[in-house]
C-alpha positions as CSV (number, residue, x, y, z in Angstrom):
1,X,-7.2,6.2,3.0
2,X,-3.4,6.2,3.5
3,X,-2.0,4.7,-0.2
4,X,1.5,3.1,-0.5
5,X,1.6,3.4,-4.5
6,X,1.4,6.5,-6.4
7,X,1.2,7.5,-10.3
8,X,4.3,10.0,-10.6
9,X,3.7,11.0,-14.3
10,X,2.2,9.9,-17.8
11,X,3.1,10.6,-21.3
12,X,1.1,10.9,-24.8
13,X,2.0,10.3,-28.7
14,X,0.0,11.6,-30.9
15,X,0.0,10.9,-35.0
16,X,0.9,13.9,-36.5
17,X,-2.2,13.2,-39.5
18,X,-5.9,13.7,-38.5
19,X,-8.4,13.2,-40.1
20,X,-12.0,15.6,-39.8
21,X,-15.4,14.1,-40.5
22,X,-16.4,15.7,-43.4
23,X,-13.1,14.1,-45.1
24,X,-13.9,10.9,-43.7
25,X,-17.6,11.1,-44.8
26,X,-16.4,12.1,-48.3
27,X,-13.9,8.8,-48.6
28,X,-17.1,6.6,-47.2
29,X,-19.6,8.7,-49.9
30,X,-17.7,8.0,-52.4
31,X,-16.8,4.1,-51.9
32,X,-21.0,4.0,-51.3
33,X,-21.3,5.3,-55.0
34,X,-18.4,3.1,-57.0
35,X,-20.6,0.0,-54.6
36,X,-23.8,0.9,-55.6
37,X,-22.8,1.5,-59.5
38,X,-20.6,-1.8,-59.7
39,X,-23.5,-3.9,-58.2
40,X,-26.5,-1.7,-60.0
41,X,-28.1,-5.2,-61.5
42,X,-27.8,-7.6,-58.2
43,X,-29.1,-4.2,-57.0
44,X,-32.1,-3.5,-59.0
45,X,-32.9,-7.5,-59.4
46,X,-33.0,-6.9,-55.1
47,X,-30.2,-9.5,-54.6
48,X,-28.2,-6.9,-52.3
49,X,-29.5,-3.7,-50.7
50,X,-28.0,-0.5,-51.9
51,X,-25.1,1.1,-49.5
52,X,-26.8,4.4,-47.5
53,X,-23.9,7.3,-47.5
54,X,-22.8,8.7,-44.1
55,X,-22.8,12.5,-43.4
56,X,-20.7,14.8,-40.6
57,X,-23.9,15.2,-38.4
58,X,-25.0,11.7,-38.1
59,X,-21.6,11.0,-36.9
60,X,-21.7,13.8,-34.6
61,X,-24.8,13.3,-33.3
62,X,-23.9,9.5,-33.0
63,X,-20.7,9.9,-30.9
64,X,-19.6,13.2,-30.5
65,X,-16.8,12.8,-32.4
66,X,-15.1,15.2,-34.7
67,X,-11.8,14.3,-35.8
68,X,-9.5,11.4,-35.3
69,X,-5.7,11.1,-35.4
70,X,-4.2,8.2,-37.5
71,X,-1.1,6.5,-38.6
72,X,-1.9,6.7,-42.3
73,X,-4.3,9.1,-43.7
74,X,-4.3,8.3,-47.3
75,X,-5.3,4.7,-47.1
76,X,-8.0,5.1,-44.9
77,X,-9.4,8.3,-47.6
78,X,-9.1,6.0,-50.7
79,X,-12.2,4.7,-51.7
80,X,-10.9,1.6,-53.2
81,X,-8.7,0.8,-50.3
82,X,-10.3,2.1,-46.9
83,X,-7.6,0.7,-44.8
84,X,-4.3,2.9,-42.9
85,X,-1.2,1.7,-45.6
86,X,1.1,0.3,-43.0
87,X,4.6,-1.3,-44.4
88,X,5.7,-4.2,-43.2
89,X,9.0,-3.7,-41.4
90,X,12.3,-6.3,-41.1
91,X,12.4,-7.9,-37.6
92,X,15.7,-5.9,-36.9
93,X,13.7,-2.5,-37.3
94,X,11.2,-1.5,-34.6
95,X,7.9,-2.2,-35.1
96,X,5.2,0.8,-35.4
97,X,3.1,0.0,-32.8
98,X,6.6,-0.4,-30.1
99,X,7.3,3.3,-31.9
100,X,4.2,4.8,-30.6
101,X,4.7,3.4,-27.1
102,X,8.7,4.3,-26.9
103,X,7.5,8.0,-27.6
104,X,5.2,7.8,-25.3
105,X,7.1,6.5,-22.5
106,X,9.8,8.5,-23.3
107,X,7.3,11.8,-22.6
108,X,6.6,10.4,-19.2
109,X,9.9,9.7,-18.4
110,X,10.8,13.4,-18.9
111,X,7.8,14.4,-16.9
112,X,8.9,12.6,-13.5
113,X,12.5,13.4,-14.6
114,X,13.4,9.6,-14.6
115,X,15.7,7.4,-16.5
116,X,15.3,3.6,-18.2
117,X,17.7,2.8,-15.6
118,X,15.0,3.6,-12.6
119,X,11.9,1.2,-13.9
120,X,12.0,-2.1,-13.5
121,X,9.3,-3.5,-15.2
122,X,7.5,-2.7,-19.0
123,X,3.6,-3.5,-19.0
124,X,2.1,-3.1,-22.8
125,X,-1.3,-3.0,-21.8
126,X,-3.5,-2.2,-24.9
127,X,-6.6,-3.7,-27.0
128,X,-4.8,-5.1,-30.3
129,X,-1.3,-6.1,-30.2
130,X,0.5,-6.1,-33.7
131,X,1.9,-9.7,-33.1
132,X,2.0,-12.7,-30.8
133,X,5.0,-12.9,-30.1
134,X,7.6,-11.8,-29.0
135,X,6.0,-10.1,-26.6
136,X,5.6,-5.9,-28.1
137,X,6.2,-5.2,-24.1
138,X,9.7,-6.8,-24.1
139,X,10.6,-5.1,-27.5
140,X,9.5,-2.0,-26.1
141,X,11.9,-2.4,-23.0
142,X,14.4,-2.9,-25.6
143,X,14.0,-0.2,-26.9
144,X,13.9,2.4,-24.1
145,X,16.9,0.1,-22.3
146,X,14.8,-0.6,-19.5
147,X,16.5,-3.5,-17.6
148,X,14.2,-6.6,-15.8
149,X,10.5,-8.0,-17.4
150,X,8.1,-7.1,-19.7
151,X,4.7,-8.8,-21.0
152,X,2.0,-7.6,-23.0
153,X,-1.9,-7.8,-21.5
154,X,-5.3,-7.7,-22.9
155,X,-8.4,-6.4,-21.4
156,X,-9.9,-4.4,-24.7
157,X,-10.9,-0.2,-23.7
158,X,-10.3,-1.4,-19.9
159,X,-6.7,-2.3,-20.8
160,X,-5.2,0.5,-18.6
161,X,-7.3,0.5,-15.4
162,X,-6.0,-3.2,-15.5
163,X,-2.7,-2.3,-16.1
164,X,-2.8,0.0,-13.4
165,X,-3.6,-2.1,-11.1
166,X,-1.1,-5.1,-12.3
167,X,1.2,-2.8,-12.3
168,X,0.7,-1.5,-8.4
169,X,0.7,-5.1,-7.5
170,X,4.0,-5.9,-8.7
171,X,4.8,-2.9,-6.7
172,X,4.0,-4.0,-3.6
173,X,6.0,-7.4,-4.3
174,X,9.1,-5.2,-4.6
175,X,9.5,-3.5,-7.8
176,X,10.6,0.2,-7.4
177,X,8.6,1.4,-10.3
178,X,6.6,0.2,-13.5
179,X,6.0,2.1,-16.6
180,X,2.2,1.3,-18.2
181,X,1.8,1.6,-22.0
182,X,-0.9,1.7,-24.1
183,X,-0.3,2.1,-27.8
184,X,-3.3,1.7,-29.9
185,X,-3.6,1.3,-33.7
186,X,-7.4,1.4,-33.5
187,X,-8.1,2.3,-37.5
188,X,-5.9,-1.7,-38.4
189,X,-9.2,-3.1,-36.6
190,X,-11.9,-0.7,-38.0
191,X,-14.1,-1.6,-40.9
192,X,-14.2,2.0,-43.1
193,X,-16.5,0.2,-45.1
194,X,-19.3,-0.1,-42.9
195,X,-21.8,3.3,-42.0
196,X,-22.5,2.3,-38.2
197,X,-18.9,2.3,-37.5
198,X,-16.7,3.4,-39.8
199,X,-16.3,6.8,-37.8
200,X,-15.4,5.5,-34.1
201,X,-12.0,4.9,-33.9
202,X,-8.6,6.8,-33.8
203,X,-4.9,6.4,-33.0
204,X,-2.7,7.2,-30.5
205,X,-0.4,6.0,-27.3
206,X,-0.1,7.0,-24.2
207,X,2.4,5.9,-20.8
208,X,1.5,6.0,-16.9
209,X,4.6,5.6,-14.7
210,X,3.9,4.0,-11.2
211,X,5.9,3.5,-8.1
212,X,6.1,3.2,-4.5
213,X,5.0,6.0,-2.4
214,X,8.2,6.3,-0.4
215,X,9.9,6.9,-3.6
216,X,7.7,9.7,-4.9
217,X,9.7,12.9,-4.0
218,X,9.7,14.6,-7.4
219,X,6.8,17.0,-8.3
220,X,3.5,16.2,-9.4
221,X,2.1,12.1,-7.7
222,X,-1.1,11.1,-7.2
223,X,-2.0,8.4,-4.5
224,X,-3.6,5.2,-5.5
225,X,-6.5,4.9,-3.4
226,X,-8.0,1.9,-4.5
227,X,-8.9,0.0,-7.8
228,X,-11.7,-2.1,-8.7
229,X,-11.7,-4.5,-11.6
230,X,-15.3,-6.2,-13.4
231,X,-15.4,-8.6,-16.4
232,X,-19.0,-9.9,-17.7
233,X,-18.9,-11.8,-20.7
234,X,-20.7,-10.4,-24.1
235,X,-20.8,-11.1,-27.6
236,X,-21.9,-7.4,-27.7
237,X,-18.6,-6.0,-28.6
238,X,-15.9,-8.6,-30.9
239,X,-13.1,-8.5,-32.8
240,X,-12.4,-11.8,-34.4
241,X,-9.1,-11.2,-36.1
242,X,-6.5,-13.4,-35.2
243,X,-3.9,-16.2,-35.9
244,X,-6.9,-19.0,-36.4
245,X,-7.8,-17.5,-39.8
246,X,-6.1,-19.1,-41.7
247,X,-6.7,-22.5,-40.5
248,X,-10.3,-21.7,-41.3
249,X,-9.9,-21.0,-45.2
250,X,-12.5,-23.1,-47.4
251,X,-10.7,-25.8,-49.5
252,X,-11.4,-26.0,-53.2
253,X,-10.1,-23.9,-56.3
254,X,-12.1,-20.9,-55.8
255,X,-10.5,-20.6,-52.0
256,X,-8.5,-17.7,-51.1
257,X,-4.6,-18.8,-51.0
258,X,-3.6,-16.2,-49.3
259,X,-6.3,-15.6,-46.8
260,X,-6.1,-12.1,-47.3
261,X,-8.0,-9.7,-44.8
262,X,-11.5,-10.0,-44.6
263,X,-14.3,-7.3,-42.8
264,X,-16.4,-9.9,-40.7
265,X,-13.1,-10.2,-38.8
266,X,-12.9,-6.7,-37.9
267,X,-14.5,-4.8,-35.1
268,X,-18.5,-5.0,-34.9
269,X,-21.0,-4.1,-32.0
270,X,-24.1,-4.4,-31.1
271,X,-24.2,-0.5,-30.6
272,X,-28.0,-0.2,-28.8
273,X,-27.0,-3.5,-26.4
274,X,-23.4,-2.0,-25.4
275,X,-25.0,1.5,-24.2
276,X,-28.0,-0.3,-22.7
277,X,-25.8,-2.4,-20.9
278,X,-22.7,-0.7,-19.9
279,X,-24.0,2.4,-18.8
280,X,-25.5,0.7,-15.6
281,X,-22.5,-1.8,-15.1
282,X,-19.8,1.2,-15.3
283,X,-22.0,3.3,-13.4
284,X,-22.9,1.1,-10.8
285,X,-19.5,-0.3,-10.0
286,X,-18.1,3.3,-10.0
287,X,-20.2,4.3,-7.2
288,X,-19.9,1.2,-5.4
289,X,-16.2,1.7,-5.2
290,X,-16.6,5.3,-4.3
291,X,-18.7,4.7,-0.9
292,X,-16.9,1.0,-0.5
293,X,-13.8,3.2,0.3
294,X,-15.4,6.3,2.4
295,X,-15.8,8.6,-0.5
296,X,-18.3,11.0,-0.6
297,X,-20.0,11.8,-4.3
298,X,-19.9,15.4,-3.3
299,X,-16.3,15.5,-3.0
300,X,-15.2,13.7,-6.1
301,X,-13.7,16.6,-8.6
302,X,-13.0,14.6,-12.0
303,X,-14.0,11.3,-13.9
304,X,-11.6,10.2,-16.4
305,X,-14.0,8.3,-18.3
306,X,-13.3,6.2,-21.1
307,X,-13.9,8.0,-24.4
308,X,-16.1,5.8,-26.7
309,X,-19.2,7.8,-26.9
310,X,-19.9,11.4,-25.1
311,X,-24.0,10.2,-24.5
312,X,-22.8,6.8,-22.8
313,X,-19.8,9.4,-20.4
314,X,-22.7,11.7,-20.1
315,X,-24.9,8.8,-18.7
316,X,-22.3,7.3,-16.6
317,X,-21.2,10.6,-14.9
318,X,-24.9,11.3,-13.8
319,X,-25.4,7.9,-12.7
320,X,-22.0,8.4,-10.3
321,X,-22.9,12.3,-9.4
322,X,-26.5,11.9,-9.3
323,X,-27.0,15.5,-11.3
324,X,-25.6,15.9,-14.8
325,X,-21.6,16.7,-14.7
326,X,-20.1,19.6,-16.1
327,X,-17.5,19.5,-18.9
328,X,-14.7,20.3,-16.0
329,X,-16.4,17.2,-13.8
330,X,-16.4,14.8,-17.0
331,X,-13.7,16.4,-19.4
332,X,-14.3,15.0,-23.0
333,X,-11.0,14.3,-25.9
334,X,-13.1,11.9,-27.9
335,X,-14.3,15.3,-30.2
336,X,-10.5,15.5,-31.4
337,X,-9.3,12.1,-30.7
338,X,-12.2,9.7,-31.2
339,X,-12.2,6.2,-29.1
340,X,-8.6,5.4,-28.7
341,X,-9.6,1.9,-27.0
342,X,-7.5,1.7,-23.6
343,X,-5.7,5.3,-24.1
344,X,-8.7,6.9,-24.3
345,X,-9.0,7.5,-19.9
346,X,-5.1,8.4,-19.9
347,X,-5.9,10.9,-22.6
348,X,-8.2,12.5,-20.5
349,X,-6.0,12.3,-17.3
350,X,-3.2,13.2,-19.1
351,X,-4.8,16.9,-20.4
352,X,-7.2,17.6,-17.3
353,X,-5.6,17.0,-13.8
354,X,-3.3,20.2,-13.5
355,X,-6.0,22.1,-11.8
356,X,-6.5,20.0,-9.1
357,X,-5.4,20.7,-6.0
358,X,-3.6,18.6,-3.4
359,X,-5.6,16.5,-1.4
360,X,-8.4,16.8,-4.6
361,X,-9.8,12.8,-5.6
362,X,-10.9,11.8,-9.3
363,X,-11.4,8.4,-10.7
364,X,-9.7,6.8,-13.8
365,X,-12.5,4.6,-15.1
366,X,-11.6,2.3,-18.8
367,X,-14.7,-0.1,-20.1
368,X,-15.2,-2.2,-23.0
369,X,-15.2,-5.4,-24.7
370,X,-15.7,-8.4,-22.6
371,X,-17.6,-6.7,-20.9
372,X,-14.5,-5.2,-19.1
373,X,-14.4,-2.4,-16.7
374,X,-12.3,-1.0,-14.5
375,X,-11.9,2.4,-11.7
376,X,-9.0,3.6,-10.5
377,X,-9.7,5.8,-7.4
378,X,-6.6,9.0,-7.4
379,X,-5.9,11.8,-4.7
380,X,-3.8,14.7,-5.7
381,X,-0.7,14.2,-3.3
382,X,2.0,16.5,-4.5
């Protein structure tokens, strides 16, 4: 298992507002109340069925979540809004979700000690991107003064193993190094208004630097062993928000101009399909990968699991360990940080790799929408 490519650092941004359950629950309580008193008659004639309030446990018990961090706080708490306040900002300025990655990238170039002038490639690899175009990879280049390409990618909560593996195949066509972002603005693509999911997202970026192997003679590297990448389409998991919305306006007088946001383009799942379905997918490819590159279960020390739901990680971990994994196996950051989409794994790697020791192996594993999944396959080398 002799690997050419090697992760050299990562880096994290982090919103400086959370926001705790019971605060959240208390927004969502109180928006339930004003819905159910302004529609009291289409209520009571059984038109429309009255909105249930949330509470701290159900969510808990739901997800394992605790808190989340956000961009805007105050939007998201006001019942009559329920949506981060984001202002729009002129082309010349740079954008907020470039901001997030520049920080980030910026704290993993100070953690391999490297400058813009030593990567040669930007990869914004993440589940939403604020725009089309241009590219928020090439502003983000821009912005760090990173000199060569850039381009943005896709693959939902997998967004990162992907990247990861893009990103160590440009490598070995010749690029010296490539710095992998993942900014995520989850709460711009969560409904607050709806109880089964109002609760599961957060914000946040985070960065991965990767190079060549022969290069890695600063510090802390870990050797990319191998990574394995899975797509199944679902309808499972869908976020319909995107530049076709306006082209599908009704016509008539009492049409919408402006075709201003609407919730059944946000995120929705089918909650009970995802974990039925995933669990065994994630799982099962996992451990594939594991024994299809001589790795025994016993000597695997960490999953870096995606952090969408602590029963589905629970799950997966035992159906890769065999046994139910301890909280050092399987660390856990979705109780302070919620599901940050694709940053959620580089969270977790990010916060729980110092104690292992050279030679040590763990596995970076992202899953999501698509179905997408992805493993990433480390050893401590330095």
């Amino acid at each position: 298992m002799t690997a050419d490519v090697r992760i050299v650092s990562t880096g994290l941004y982090t919103p400086p507002q959370s926001v705790s359950n019971a605060e959240l629950v208390e927004a969502f309580n109180s928006y339930v109340a004003l819905f159910n008193a302004e529609n009291a008659r289409a209520i009571e004639a059984g038109e429309i069925e009255p909105l249930q309030p949330s509470s701290p446990d159900f969510i808990e018990k739901a997800s394992g979540i605790k808190s989340r961090y956000v961009v805007d706080k105050a939007g998201i708490l006001n019942p009559r809004r329920m949506a981060p306040m984001i202002e729009a900002r002129a082309n010349e300025n740079l954008s907020v979700l470039a901001e997030m990655a520049v920080a980030a990238a910026r704290d993993a170039l100070r953690a391999a000690d490297l400058g813009p002038g030593d990567i040669d490639g930007v990869i914004c690899a993440a589940s939403n991107m604020q725009r089309a175009y241009p590219a928020m990879a090439v502003e983000i280049q821009a912005a760090l003064g990173v000199e060569g390409f850039a381009f943005d990618m896709n693959v939902a909560c997998a967004s990162a193993a992907f990247g990861i593996e893009t990103a160590l195949g440009l490598i070995r066509a010749g690029s010296r190094r490539i710095l992998m972002v993942n900014p995520e603005i989850c709460t711009a693509h969560l409904n607050f208004r709806n109880r089964d999911c109002h609760f599961i997202f957060g914000d946040v970026a985070t960065a991965v630097i990767v190079e060549r192997a022969d290069s890695a003679a600063r510090g802390e590297s870990w050797e990319i062993v191998s990574t394995r990448l899975k797509t199944v389409f679902s309808n499972n998991i869908r976020n319909n928000f995107g530049f076709i919305n306006h082209c599908e306006r009704a016509t008539g007088a009492s049409a919408d101009p402006q075709n201003s946001w609407n919730t059944d383009k946000l995120f929705v799942q089918q909650g009970r399909k995802v974990f039925k379905e995933v669990v065994p997918l994630v799982g099962d490819m996992i451990s594939a990968h594991l024994k299809d590159n001589g790795v025994d279960i016993a000597s695997v020390r960490r999953l870096w699991l995606h952090q969408a739901n602590l029963s589905m990680n629970d799950l997966i971990a035992r159906r890769v360990l065999g046994r139910d994994a301890t909280r050092e196996e399987a660390p856990v950051i979705l109780d302070d940080y919620a599901n940050t989409s694709s940053a959620g794994s580089i969270i977790a790697f990010h916060k729980h790799r110092g104690d292992l020791k050279i030679g040590e192996i763990g596995v970076i594993s992202g899953f999501g929408a698509g179905y997408s999944a992805g493993s990433v396959i480390v050893r401590r080398a330095s």
